[in-house]
VOGU-525336 format. One record per residue: x, y, z of N, C-alpha, C, O, CB in turn; residue in three letters. Coordinates in steps of 0.1 Angstrom, whole numbers, padded with zeros to 4 digits, always signed. Glycine has a CB too. Layout:
// VOGU-525336
XYZXYZXYZXYZXYZAla ...
// end
This chain:
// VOGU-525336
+0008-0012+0000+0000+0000+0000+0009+0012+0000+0020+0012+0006-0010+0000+0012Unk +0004+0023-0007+0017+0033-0010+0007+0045-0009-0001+0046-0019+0028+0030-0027Unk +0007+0053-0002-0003+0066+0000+0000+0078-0010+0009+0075-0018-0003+0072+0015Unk -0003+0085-0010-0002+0098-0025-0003+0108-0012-0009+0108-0002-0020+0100-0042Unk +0010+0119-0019+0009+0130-0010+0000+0139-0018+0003+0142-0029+0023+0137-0007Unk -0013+0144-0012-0020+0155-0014-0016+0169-0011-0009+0174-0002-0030+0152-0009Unk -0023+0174-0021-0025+0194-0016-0023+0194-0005-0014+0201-0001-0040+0204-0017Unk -0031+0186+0006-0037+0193+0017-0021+0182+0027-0020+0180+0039-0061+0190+0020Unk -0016+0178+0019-0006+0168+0030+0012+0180+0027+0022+0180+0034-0004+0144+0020Unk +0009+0185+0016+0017+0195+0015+0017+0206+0020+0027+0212+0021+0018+0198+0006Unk +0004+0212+0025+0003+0224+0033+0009+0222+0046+0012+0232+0052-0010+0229+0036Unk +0014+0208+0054+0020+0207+0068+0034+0211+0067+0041+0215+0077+0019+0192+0074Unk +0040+0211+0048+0053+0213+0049+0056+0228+0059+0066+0233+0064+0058+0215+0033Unk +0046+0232+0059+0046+0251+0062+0052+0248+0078+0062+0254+0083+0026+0263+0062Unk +0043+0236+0086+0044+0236+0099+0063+0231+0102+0069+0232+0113+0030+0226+0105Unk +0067+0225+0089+0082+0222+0095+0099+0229+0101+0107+0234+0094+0086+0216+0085Unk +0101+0228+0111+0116+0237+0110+0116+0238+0127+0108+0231+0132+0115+0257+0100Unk +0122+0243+0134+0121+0248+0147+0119+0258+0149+0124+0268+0142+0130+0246+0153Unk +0110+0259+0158+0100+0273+0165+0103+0276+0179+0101+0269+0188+0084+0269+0167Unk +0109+0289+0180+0106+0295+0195+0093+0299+0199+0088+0308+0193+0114+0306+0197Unk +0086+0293+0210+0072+0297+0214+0069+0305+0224+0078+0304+0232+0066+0287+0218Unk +0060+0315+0227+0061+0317+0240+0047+0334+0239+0048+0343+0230+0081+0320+0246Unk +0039+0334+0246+0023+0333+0246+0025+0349+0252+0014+0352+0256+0014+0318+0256Unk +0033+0359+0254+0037+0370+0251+0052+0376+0241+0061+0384+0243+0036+0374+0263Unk +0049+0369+0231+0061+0375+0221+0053+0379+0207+0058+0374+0197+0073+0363+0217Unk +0041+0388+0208+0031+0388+0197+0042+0396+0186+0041+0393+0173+0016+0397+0201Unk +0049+0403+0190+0053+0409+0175+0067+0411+0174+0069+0419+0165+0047+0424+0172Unk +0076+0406+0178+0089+0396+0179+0092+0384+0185+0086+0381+0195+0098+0402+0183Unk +0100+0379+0181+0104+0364+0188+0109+0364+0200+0114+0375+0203+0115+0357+0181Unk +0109+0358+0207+0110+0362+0221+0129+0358+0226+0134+0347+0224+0097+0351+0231Unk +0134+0369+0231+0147+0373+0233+0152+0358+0243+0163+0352+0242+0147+0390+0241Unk +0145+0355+0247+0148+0342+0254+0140+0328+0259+0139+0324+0270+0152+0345+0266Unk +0134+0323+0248+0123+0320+0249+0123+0304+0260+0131+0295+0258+0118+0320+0235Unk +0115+0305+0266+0114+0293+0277+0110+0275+0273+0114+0265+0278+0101+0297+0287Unk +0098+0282+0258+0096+0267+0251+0101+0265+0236+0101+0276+0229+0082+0264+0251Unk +0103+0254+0230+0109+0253+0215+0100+0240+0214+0095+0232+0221+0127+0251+0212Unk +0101+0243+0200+0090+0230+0189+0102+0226+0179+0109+0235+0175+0073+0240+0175Unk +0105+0214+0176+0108+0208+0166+0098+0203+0158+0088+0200+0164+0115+0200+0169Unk +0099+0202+0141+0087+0197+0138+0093+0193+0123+0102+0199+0117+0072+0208+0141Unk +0086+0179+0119+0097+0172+0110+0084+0167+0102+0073+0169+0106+0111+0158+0118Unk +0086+0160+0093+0076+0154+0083+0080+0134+0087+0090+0129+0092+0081+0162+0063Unk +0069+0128+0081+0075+0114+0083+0069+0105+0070+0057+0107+0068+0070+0106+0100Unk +0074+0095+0061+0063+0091+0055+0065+0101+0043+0055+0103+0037+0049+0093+0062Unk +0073+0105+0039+0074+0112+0026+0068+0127+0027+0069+0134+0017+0066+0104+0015Unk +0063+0132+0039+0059+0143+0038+0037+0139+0045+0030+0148+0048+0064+0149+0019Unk +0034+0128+0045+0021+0120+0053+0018+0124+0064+0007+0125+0070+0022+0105+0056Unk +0029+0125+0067+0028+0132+0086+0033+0141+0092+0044+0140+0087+0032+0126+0095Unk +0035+0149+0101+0042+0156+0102+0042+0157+0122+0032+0161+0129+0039+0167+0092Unk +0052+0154+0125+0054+0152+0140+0060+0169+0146+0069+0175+0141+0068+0137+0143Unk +0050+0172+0158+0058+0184+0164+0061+0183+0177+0051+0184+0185+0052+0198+0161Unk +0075+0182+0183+0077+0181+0194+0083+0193+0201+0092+0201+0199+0083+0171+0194Unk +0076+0190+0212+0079+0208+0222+0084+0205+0233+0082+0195+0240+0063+0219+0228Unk +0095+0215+0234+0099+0208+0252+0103+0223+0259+0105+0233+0252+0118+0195+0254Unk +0103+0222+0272+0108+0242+0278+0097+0237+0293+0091+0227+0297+0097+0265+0261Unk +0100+0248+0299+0097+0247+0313+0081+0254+0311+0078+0265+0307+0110+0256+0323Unk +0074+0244+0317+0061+0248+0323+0063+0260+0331+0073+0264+0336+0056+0238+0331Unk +0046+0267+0334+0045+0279+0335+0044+0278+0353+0044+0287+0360+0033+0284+0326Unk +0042+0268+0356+0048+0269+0370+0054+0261+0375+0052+0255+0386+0041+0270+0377Unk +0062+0260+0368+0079+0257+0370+0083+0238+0366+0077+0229+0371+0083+0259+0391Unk +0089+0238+0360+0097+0224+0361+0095+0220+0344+0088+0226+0337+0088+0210+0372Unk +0103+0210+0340+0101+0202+0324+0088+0196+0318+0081+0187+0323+0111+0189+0323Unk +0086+0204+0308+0077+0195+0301+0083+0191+0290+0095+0191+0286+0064+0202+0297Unk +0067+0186+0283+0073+0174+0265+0059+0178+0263+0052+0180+0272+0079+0150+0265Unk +0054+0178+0247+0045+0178+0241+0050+0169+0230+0062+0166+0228+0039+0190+0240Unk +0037+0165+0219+0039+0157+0208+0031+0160+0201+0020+0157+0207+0039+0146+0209Unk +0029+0163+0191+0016+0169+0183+0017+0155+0175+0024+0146+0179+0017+0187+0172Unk +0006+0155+0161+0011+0148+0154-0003+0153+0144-0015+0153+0148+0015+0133+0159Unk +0000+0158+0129-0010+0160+0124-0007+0154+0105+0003+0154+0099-0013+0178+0129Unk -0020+0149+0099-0024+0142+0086-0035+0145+0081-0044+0151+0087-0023+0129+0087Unk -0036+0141+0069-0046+0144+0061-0049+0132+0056-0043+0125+0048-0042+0154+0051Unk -0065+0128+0063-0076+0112+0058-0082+0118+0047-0090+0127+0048-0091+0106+0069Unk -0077+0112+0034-0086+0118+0024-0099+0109+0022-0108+0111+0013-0078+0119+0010Unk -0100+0099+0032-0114+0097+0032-0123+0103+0041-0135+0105+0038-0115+0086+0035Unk -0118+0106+0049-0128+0117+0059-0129+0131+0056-0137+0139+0061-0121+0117+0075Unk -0118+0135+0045-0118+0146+0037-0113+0156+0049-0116+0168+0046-0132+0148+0029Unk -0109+0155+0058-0102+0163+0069-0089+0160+0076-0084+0148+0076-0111+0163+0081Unk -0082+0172+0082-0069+0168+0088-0074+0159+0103-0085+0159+0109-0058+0183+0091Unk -0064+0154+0107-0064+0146+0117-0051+0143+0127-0041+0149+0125-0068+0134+0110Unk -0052+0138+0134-0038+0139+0142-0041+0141+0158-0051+0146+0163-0029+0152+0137Unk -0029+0136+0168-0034+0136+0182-0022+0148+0189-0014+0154+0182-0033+0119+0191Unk -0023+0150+0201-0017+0159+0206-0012+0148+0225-0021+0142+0231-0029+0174+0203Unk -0005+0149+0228-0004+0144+0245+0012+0153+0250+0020+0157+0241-0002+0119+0247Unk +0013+0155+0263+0015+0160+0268+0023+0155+0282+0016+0147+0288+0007+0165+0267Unk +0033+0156+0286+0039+0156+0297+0030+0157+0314+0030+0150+0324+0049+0167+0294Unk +0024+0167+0308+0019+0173+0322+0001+0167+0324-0005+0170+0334+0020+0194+0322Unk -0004+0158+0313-0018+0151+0317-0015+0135+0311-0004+0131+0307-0034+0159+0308Unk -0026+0128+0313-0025+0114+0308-0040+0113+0296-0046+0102+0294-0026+0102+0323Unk -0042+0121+0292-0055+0119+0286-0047+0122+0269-0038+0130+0269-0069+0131+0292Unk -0049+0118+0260-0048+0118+0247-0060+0126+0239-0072+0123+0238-0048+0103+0245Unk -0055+0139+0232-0063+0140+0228-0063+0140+0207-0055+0143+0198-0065+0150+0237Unk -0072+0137+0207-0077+0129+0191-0083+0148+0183-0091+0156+0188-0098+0110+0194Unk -0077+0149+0171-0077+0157+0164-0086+0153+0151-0082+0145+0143-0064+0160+0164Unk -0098+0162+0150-0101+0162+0133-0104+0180+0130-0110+0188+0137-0118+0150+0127Unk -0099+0180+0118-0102+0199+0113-0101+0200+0097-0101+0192+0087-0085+0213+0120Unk -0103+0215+0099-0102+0219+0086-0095+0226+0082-0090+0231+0093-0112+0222+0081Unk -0091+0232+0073-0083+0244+0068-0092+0251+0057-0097+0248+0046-0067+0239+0061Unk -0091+0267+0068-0101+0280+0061-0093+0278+0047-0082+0273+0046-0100+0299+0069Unk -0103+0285+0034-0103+0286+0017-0089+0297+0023-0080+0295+0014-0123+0295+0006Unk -0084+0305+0031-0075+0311+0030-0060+0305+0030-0050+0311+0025-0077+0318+0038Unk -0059+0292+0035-0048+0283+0033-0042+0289+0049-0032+0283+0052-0038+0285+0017Unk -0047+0298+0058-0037+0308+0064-0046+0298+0082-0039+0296+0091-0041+0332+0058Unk -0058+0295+0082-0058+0289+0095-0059+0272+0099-0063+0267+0089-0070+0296+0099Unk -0059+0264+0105-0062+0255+0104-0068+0251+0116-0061+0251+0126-0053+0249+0100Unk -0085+0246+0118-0087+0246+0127-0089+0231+0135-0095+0223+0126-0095+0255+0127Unk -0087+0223+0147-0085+0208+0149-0096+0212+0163-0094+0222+0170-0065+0199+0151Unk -0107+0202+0165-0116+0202+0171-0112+0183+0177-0107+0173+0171-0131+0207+0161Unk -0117+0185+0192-0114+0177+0199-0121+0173+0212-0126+0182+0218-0105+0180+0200Unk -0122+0160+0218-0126+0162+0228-0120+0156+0241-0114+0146+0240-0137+0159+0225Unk -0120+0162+0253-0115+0162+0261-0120+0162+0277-0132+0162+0279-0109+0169+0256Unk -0111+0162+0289-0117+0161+0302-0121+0179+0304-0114+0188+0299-0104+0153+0314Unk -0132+0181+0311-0133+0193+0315-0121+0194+0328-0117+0184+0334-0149+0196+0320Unk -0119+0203+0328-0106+0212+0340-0117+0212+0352-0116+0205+0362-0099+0234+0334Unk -0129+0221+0347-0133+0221+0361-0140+0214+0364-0143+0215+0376-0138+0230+0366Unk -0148+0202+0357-0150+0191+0363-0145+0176+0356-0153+0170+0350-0163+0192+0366Unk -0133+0172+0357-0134+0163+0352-0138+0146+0354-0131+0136+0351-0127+0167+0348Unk -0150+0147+0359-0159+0138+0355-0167+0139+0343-0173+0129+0339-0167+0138+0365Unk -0167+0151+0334-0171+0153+0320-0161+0161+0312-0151+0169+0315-0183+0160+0319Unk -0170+0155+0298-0164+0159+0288-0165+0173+0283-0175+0178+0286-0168+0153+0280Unk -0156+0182+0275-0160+0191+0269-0152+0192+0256-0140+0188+0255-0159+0202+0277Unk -0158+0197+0245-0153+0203+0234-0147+0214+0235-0150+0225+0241-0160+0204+0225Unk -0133+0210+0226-0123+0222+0226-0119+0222+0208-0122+0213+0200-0107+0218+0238Unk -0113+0232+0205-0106+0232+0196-0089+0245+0195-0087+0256+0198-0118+0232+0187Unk -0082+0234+0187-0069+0243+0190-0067+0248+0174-0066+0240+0165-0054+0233+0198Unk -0067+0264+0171-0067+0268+0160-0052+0276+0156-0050+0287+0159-0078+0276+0160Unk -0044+0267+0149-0029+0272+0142-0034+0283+0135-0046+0281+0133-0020+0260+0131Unk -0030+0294+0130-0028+0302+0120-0018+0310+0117-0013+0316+0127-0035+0307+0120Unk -0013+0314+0104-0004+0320+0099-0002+0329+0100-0008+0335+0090-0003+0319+0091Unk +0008+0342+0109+0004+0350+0103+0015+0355+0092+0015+0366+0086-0001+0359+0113Unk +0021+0348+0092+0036+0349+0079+0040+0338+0076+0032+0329+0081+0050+0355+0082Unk +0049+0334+0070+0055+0319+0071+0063+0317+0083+0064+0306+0088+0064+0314+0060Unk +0072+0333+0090+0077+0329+0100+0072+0329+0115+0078+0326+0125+0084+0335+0098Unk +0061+0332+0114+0052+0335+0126+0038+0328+0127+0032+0325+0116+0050+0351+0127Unk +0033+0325+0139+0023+0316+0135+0012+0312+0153+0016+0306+0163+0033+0299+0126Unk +0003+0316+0152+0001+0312+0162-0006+0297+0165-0008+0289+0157-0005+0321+0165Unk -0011+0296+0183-0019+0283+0184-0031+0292+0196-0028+0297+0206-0008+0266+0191Unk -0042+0291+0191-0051+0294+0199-0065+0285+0207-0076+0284+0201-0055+0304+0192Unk -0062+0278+0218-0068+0267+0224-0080+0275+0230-0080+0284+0239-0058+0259+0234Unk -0090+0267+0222-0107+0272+0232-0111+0262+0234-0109+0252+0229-0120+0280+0226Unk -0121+0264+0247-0134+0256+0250-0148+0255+0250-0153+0257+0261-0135+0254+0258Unk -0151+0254+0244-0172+0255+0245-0175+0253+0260-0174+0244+0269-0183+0237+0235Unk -0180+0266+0258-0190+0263+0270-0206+0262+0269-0213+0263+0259-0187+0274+0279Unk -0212+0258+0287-0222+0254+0287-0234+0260+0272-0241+0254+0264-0225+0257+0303Unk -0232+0274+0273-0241+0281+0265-0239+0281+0249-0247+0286+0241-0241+0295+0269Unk -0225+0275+0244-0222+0271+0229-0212+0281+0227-0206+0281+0216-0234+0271+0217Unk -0208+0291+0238-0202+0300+0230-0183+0294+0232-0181+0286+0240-0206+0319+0237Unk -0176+0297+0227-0160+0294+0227-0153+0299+0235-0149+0310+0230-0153+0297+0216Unk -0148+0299+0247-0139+0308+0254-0122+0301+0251-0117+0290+0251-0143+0308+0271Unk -0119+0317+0247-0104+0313+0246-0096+0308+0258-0097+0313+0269-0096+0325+0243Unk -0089+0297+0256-0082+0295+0271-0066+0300+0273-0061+0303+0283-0081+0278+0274Unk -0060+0301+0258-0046+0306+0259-0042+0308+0243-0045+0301+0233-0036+0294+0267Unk -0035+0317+0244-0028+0319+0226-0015+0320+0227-0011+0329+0234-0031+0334+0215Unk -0003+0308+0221+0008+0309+0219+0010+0318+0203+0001+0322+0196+0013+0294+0221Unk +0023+0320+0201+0029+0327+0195+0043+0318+0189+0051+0315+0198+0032+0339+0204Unk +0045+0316+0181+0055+0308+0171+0061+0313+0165+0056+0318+0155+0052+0301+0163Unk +0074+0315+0165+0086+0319+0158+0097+0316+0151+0108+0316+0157+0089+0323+0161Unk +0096+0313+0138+0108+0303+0130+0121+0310+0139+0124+0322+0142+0110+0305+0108Unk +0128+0295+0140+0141+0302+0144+0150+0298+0130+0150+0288+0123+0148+0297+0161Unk +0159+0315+0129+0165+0312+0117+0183+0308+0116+0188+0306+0106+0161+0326+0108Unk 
// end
């Protein structure tokens, strides 16, 4: 079985290279930044793995793992995300706006404040250059509306 790289499996090339992160550096890269992303393709360009590591915001090492693809049967991107600092896995499907510029991955997960339930989230990448790029993580709440929970800031390092 031999998969075909699609349009939409070439647009992750954008997400590849190493990134300085850090969720006040809106309009430069941040002079010392606390977290970094590696992020590589696998599979001829099928997949694309992003790994983050830097010190949590109250204090000590983390690890993240993204991992994002394109089901051209489900006709959406796909991919999971897990984390150092929970044990829950979370399962990615999205879309990418006609602008090529956002990509948005909807998910479901433990509520924070209660987790005995579930809540929908979704984490929205967007471009705002090739070298800059954000991640903006929300949650639905009870009433349908989205509350933002946090916006990182991404910066090719060159």
């Amino acid at each position: 079985m031999q998969a075909e790289i699609s349009t939409q499996h070439l647009w992750l090339e954008r997400l590849v290279g190493d990134w300085s992160v850090a969720a006040d550096a809106i309009t430069a890269p941040p002079p010392d930044p606390k977290w970094s992303e590696h992020a590589r393709t696998i599979g001829g360009g099928l997949w694309l793995l992003c790994e983050g590591q830097g010190e949590m915001p109250a204090g000590g090492p983390g690890q993240t793992l993204m991992t994002l693809g394109f089901d051209p049967v489900k006709d959406r991107y796909v991919g999971t995300w897990a984390g150092s600092m929970m044990t829950h896995l979370w399962i990615y499907e999205g879309i990418l706006e006609p602008t090529g510029n956002v990509l948005t991955l909807s998910c479901e997960g433990p509520d924070f404040e209660n987790p005995k339930k579930s809540a929908r989230y979704r984490d929205v990448i967007t471009f705002i250059d090739e070298d800059h790029r954000t991640l903006t993580a929300l949650i639905q709440q009870t009433d349908g509306r989205w509350h933002k929970l946090m916006e990182l800031h991404y910066w090719r390092q060159k």
